[in-house]
LOVEX-551642 format. One record per residue (C-alpha): x, y, z. Coordinates in steps of 0.2 Angstrom, whole numbers, m for minus. Layout:
BEGIN
[site [X; Y; Z]] ...
***
This chain:
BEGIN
[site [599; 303; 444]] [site [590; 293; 429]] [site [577; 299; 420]] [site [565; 287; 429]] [site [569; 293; 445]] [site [566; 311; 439]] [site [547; 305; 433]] [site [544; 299; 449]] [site [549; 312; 458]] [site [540; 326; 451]] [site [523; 312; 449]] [site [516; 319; 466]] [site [518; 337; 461]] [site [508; 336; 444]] [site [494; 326; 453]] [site [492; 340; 467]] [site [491; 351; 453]] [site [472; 348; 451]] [site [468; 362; 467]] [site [487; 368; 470]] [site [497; 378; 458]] [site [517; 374; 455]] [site [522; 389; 463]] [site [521; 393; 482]] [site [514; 412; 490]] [site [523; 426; 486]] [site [536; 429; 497]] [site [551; 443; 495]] [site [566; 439; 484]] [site [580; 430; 496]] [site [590; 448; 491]] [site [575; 458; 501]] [site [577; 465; 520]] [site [562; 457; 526]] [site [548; 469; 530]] [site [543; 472; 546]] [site [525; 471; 541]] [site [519; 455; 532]] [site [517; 457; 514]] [site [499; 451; 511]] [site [495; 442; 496]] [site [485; 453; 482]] [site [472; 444; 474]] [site [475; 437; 457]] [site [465; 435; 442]] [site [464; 421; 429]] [site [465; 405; 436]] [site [480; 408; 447]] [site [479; 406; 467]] [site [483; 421; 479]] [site [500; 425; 479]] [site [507; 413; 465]] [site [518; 418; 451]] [site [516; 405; 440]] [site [505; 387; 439]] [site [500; 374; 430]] [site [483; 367; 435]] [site [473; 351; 432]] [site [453; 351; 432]] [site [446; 338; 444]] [site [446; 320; 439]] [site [438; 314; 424]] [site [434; 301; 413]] [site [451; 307; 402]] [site [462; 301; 416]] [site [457; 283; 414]] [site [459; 285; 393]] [site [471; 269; 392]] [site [456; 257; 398]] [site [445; 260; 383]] [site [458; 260; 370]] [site [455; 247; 355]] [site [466; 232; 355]] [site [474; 234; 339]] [site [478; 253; 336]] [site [479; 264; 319]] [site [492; 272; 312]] [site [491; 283; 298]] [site [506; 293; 289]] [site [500; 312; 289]] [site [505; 322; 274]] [site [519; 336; 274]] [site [535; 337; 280]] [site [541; 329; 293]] [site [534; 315; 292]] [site [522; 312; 305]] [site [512; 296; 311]] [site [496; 299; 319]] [site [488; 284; 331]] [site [471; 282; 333]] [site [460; 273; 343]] [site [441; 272; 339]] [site [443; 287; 324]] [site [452; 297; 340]] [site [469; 302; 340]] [site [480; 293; 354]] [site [498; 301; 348]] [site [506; 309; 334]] [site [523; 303; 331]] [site [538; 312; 320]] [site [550; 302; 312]] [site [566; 306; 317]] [site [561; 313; 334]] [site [560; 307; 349]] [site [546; 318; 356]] [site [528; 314; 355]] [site [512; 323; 357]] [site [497; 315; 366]] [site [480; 319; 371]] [site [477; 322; 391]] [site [469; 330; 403]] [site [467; 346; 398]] [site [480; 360; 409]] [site [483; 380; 411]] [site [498; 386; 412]] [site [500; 404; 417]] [site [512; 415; 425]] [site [512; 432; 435]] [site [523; 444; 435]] [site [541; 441; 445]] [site [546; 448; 460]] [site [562; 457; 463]] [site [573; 471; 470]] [site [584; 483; 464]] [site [596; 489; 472]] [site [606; 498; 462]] [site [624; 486; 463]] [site [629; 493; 444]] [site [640; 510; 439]] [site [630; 519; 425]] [site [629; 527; 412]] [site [647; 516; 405]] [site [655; 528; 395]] [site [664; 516; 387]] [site [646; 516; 373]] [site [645; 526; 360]] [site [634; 541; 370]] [site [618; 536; 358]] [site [619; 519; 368]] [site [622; 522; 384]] [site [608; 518; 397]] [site [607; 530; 413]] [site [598; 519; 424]] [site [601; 503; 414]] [site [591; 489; 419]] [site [583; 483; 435]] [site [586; 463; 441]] [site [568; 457; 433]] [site [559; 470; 433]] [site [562; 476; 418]] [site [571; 492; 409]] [site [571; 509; 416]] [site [564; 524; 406]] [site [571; 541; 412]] [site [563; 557; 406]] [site [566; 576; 411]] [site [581; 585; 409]] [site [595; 580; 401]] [site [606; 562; 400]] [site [617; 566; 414]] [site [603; 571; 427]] [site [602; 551; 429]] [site [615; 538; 436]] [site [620; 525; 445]] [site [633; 522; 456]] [site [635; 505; 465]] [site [620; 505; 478]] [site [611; 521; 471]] [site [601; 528; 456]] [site [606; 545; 456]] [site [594; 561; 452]] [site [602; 578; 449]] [site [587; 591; 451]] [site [599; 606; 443]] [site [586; 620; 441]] [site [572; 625; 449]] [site [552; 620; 446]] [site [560; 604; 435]] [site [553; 586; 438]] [site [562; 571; 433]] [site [554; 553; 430]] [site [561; 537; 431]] [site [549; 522; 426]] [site [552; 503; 424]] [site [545; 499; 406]] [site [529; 486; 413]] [site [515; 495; 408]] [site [504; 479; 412]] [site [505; 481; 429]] [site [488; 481; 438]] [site [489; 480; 460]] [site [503; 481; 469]] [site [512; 481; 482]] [site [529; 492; 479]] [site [544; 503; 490]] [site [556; 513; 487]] [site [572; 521; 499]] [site [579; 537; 495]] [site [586; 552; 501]] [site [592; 571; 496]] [site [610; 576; 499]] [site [604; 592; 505]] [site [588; 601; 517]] [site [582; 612; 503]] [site [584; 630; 503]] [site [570; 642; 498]] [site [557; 629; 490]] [site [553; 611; 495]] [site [560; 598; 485]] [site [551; 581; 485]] [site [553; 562; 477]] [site [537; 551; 474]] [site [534; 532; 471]] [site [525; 532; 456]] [site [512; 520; 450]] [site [498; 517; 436]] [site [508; 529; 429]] [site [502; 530; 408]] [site [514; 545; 405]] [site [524; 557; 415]] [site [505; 569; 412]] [site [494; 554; 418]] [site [501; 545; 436]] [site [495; 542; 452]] [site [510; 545; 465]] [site [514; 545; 483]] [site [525; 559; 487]] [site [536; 565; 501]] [site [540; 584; 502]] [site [556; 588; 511]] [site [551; 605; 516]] [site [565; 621; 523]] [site [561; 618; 540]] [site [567; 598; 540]] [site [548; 594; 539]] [site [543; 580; 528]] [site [525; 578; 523]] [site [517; 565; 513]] [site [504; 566; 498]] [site [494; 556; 489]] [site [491; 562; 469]] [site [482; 559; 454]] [site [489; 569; 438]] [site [478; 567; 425]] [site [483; 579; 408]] [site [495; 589; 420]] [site [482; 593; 432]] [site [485; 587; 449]] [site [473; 581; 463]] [site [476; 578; 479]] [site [467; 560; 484]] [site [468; 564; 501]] [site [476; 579; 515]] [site [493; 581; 519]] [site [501; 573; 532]] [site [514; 580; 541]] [site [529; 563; 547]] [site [545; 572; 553]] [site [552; 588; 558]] [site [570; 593; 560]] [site [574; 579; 547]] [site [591; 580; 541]] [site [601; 579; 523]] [site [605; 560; 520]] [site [591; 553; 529]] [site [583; 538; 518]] [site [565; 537; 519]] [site [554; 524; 515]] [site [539; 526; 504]] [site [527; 509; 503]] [site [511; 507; 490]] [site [499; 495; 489]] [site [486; 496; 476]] [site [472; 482; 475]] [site [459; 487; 462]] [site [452; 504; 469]] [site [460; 504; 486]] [site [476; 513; 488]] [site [486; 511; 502]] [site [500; 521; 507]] [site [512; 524; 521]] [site [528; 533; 523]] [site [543; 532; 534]] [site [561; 536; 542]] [site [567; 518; 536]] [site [581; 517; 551]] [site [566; 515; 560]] [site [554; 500; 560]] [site [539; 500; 547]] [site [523; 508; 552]] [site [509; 494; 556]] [site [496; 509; 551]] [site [492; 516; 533]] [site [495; 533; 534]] [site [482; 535; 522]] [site [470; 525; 513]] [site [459; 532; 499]] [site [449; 526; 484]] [site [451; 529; 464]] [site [448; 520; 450]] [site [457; 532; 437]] [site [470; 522; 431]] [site [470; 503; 430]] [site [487; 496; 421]] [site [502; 503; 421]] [site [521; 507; 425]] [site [529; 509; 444]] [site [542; 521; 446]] [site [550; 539; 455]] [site [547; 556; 451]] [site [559; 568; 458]] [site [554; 585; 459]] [site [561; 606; 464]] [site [550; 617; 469]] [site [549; 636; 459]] [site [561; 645; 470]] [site [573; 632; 477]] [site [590; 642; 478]] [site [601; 630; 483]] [site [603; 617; 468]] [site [606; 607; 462]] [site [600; 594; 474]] [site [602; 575; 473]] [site [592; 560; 474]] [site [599; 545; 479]] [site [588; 529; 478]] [site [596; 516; 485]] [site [582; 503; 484]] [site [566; 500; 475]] [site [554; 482; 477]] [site [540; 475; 472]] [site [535; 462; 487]] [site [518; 459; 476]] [site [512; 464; 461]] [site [499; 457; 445]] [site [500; 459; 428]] [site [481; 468; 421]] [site [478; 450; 409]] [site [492; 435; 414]] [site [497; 428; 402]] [site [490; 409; 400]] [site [490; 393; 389]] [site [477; 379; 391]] [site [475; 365; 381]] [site [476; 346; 381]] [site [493; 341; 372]] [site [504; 333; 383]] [site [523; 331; 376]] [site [533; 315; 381]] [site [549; 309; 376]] [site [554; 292; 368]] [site [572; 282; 372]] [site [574; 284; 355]] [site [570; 294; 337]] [site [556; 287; 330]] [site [560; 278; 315]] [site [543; 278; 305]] [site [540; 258; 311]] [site [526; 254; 322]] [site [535; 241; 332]] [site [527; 233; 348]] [site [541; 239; 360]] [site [535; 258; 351]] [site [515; 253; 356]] [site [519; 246; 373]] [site [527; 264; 378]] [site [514; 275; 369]] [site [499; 265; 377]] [site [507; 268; 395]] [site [507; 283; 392]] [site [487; 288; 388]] [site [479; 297; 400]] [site [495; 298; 412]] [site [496; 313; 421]] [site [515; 309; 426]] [site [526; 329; 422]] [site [530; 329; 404]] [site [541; 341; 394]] [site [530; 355; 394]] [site [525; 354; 415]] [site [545; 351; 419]] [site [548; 369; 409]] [site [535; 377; 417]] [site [544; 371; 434]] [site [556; 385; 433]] [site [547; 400; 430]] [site [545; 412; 445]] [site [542; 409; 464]] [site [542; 390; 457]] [site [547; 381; 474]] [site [562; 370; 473]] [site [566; 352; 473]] [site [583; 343; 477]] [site [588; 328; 469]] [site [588; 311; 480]] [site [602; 301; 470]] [site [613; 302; 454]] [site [626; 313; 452]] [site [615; 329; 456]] [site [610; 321; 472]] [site [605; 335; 487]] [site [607; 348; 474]] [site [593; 359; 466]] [site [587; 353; 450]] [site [569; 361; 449]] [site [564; 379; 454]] [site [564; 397; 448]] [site [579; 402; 441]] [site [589; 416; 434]] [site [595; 420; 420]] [site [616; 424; 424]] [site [622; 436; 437]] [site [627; 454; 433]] [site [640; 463; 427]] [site [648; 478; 433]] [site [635; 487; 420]] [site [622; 478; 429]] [site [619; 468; 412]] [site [618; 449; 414]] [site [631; 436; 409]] [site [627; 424; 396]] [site [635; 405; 401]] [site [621; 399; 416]] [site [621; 381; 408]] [site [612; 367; 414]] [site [626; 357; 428]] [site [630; 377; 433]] [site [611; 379; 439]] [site [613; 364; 449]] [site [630; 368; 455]] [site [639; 353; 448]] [site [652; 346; 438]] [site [648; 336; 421]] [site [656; 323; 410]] [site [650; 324; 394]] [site [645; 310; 381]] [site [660; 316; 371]] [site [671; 314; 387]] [site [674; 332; 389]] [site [674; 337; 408]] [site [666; 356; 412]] [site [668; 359; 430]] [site [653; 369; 441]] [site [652; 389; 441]] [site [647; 394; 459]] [site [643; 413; 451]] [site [629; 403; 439]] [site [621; 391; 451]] [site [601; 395; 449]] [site [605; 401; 434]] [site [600; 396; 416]] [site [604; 406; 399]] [site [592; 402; 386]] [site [602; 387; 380]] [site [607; 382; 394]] [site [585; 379; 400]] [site [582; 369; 383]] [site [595; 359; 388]] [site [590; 356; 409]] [site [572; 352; 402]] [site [578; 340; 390]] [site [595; 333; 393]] [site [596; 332; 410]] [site [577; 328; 412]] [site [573; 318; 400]] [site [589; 311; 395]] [site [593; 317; 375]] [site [614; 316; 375]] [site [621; 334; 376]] [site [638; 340; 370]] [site [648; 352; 379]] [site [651; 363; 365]] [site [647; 364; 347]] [site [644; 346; 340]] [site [638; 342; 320]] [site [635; 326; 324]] [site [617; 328; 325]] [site [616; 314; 341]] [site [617; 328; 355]] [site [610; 344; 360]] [site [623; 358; 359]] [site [627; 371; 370]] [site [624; 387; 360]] [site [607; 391; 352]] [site [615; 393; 335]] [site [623; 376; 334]] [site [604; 370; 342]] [site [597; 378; 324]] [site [608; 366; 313]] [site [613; 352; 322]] [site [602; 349; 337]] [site [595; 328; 336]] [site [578; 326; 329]] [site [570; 333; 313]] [site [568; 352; 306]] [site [551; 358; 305]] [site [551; 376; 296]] [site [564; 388; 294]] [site [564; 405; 287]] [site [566; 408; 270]] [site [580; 422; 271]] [site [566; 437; 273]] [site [550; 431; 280]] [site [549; 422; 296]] [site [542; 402; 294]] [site [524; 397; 292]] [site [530; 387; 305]] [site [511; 377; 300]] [site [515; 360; 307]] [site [523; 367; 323]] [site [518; 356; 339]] [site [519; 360; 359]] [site [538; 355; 364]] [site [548; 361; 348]] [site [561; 372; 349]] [site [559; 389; 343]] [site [575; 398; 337]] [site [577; 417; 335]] [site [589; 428; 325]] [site [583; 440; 339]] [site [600; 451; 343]] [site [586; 460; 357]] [site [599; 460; 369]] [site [594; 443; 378]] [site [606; 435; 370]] [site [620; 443; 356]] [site [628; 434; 342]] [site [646; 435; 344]] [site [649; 440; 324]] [site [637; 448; 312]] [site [638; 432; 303]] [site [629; 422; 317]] [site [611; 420; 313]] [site [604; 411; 327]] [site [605; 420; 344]] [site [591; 412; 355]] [site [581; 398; 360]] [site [566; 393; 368]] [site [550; 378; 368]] [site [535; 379; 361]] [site [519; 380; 375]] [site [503; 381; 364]] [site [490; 396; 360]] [site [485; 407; 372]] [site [469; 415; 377]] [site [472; 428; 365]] [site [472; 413; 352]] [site [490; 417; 351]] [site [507; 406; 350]] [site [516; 407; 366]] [site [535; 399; 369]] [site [544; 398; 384]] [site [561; 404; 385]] [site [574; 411; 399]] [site [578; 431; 395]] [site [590; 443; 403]] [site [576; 457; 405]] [site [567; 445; 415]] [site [578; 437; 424]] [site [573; 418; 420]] [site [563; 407; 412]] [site [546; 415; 404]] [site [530; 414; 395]] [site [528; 433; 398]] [site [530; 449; 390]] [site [541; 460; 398]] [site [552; 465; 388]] [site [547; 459; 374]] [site [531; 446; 370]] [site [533; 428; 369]] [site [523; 427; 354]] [site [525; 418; 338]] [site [510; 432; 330]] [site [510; 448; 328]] [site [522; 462; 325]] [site [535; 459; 340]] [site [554; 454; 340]] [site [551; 436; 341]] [site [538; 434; 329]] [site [546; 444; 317]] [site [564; 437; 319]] [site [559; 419; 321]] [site [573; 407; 311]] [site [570; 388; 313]] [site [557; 378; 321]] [site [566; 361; 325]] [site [558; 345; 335]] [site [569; 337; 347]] 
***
């Protein structure tokens, strides 16, 4: 499919942008069973529509959009000082585009656009074997990680209390009047709409046992929690708490489920939280969902903060130790407190070939059809794969009926539940590629919808926008190169900043669309030697409403393409792992 066809085909979509955002209503990961009551949309702050994950969205039409008819006939163009070497074009004393030599990207003025993303759906269901006690014991995780929701945090006890088998997170309540915790590490988290599945391996003796779904939970002494408490008898009863400095409050009375429930039986705990309102329902979950909420209360103690499990044995259980076995935990809606957004008016577009530093009338014509187009640039086909983005197939080319726009992964898991690195750009579409170079690399059916962090620079602008790639490491300088560290060396285009050895770059010229390199090793993606000093990529989006520099990247934690935090912030300021570990700053 050529790059033309790919313009034209995303065309449409940018232009309904104005009043519709990229991504579709929230709907339940494909993985989910779905519910058998409808998961409403919870309302969303900052700019994006109900339901949406992600968007990028246009004001209505102005007088921006029709820039090209007021332009001068002759143009100026004046060679900015520093390095690179940058020509800026003006028309009337305004600037009409900035041009690097050497590169073949180019930053425009346009309609101004927001970009913003929502936290990602997902499921976990537990398809991992943990702790792997192949680690050193100081680096093995008990719960591991979750399939985009972010890490697991387990407290109480000790190590071993905590495990995973495939399709359960185990907790081993070993002694009496003993709670254990298990939260994903999202403290942003605002409403929701969240469940888990679990059951006890035995009908307590003595004392009730109980497990709750946690949420705005601060700290294992500050939480709010729904909690079921399987009592001697084979009654379950369901509660709804507050904890605030260990002191618990029941929101609203008891209410009594079961009786004569047996060991093994998975219940089904459901929460939705939408500013003050909690709403909570409870259930045997071989049976069908309850269209009722068995309770519905209202508190505004805690705003933000983690989901999770608590399992808890009550002061005389005698017949310990008793096991929790979760077999599934989903978010089906949920809102980070503050989205993170981006809104500005550079547009990023691409050129046939690097600009040489001459003004040439073929240069002109190209840069003059593109003023005040709102046709998908580099920055809007990036955003096209953050989450609940719908998918589009291509119509011709060698790609043709295949997927080559829409959320994606990052790599699928291992038996550790930790993603594979590899998802490159022909994988996600679930095709073979020749390569400039004439090397062949066939499709991997275990990557398709996947991209790595390499493998996503290298979809938005090789196969999108047409810069030659390699199929492995190439010091050419004239393609794009598969791994992150080759990118930082040898990637076609110019180098804008790199670190000096200790600090990370200045980074002072840096412009939406340049690639951002890290010497990260966060775990998103790991040298293969100590000596490697690049380990991950991602594209440069603009400041964000904090008046903070924000990049796009695809991460393991997350599972996909991101301009969020989870896990780390996509910041370029500040004290986090990126902004402290940033290596290179290169325009393609």
């Amino acid at each position: 499919m050529s790059t033309t066809s790919r313009r034209h085909l995303l065309a449409a979509v940018a232009a309904s942008a104005a009043s519709v955002p990229l991504a579709g209503l929230a709907v339940a990961p494909a993985s989910a069973a779905d519910p058998a009551v409808p998961v409403q949309p919870l309302a969303v702050p900052n700019g994006l529509a109900a339901g949406a994950r992600s968007a990028v969205t246009l004001p209505p039409l102005n007088a921006s959009y029709f820039a090209s008819l007021t332009l001068s006939a002759a143009l100026t163009t004046t060679v900015l000082p520093g390095t690179p070497s940058r020509t800026e074009v003006t028309s009337g004393g305004k600037r009409v585009a900035l041009l690097t030599r050497g590169a073949r990207t180019v930053v425009l003025p346009g309609p101004q656009r927001t970009f913003a993303e929502n936290k990602r759906l997902f499921v976990d269901d537990f398809q991992r074997t943990l702790p792997d006690l192949t680690l050193p014991e100081a680096s093995r995780a008990y719960w591991g990680t979750s399939p985009g929701g972010g890490g697991w945090s387990t407290v109480g006890g000790v190590d071993t209390d905590f495990s995973v088998v495939p399709g359960a997170g185990k907790i081993a309540l070993t002694s009496e009047n003993v709670s254990r915790h298990a939260s994903l590490r999202d403290g942003e988290i605002a409403d929701v709409d969240v469940r888990a599945v679990a059951a006890f391996d035995k009908v307590p003796a003595g004392e009730a046992c109980s497990y709750a779904l946690s949420f705005g939970y601060q700290d294992t002494h500050n939480n709010y929690r729904a909690r079921l408490s399987f009592l001697t008898t084979g009654a379950v009863q369901l509660r709804v708490e507050k904890e605030v400095a260990d002191v618990v409050t029941q929101l609203a009375p008891s209410v009594t489920l079961a009786t004569g429930v047996g060991a093994g039986t998975r219940w089904t705990i459901r929460v939705r939280r939408e500013g003050s309102v909690i709403q909570v329902k409870a259930w045997a979950s071989a049976s069908a969902e309850p269209s009722a909420w068995a309770v519905e209360v209202g508190d505004a103690t805690f705003g933000k903060g983690r989901v999770g499990l608590r399992a808890l044995a009550g002061t005389g259980c005698t017949n310990l130790p008793v096991t929790l076995a979760v077999s599934r935990f989903q978010v089906d809606a949920a809102n980070w407190d503050v989205p993170p957004s981006v809104t500005h008016d550079d547009w990023v577009r691409v050129l046939p070939q690097p600009f040489d530093g001459s003004w040439t009338r073929e240069v002109e014509r190209t840069v003059r059809g593109w003023v005040g187009s709102t046709a998908p640039d580099v920055l809007a086909y990036a955003a096209m794969f953050l989450g609940g983005v719908p998918a589009v197939t291509a119509g011709a080319g060698p790609a043709q009926g295949k997927q080559v726009l829409g959320e994606a992964g990052y790599g699928y898991l291992d038996p550790h539940g930790l993603r594979y690195e590899g998802a490159d750009f022909h994988e996600y579409m679930n095709v073979g590629w020749t390569f400039d170079d004439g090397v062949h690399t066939g499709p991997s059916s275990k990557q398709v919808g996947n991209l790595d962090c390499s493998g996503y620079a290298r979809m938005v602008y090789g196969y999108h926008f047409g810069v030659p790639m390699a199929a492995g490491e190439d010091t050419t300088g004239l393609r794009i190169p598969r791994k992150s560290r080759h990118m930082a060396d040898h990637c076609p285009g110019v180098r804008v900043d790199r670190t000096d050895g200790t600090n990370p770059p200045a980074a002072a010229l840096l412009q939406p669309g340049d690639l951002v390199l890290f010497n990260a090793d966060s775990g998103d993606d790991k040298p293969d030697s100590p000596t490697v000093t690049v380990d991950h990529v991602g594209i440069y989006l603009g400041l964000d409403a904090a008046g903070k520099r924000r990049f796009l990247s695809s991460r393991k934690t997350v599972n996909g393409p991101t301009m969020g935090d989870l896990g780390g912030a996509s910041l370029l300021d500040g004290t986090g792992t990126y902004a402290t570990t940033l290596h290179t700053v290169h325009r393609v």
